[in-house]
N, C-alpha and C positions, 0 to 999 in steps of 0.2 A: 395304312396311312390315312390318314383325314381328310375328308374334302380334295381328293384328284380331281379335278378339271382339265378340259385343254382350251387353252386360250391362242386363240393367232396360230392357231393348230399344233403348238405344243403342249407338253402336258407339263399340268401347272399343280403344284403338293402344296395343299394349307398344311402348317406344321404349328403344335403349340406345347411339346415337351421334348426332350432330348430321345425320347425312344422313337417321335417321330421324325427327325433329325436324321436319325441312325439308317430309319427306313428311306430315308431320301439320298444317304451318302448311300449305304448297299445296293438300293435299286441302280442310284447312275455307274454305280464300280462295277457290276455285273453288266449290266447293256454295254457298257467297253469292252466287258468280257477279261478286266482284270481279276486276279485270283487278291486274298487278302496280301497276299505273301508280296506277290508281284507288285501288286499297289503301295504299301508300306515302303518297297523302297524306291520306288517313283517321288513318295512325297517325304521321305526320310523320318517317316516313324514306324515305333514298333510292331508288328503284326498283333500281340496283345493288345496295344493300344486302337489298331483300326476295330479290333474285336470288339472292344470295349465301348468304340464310337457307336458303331453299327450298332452295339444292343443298348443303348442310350443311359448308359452308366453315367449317376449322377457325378461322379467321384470326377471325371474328366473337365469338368466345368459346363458346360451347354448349358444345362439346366439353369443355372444361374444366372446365365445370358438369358435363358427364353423366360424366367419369372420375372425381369426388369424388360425386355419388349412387351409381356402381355401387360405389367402392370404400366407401361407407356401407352398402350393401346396402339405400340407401333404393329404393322403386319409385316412379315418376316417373308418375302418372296425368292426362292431359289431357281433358277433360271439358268437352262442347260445354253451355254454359249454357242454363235452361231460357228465361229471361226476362234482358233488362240492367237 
């Protein structure tokens, strides 16, 4: 992953393609300690598909989203929640 920092003493992922996207969704599904399988139907998609997240498969869309943030020169911050 690119640029890990921690900020506010959390740890904070600069991201700027879908494969490091993937590494940001794997690494927080494993620290919960969900399996792919498990997690897939928490959020009701396919476990091919979380596969597919995780290894930053253009074909899902993200990538598409991250070439129109970086050509905005927006930054993309993901932010593990304190509380749901």
């Amino acid at each position: 992953m690119a640029d890990n920092k921690r900020f506010a003493g959390q740890l904070v992922f600069g991201v700027s393609d879908a494969a490091e996207i993937g590494d940001v969704i794997r690494h927080r599904r494993r620290e919960l300690g969900y399996s792919q399988e498990h997690f897939s139907s928490v959020v009701g998609l396919s476990p091919r598909l979380i596969c597919a997240i995780e290894h930053g498969k253009e074909t899902t869309g993200i990538q598409k989203i991250m070439d129109i943030i970086i050509a905005l020169e927006i930054e993309c911050v993901f932010q593990v929640r304190d509380h749901w």
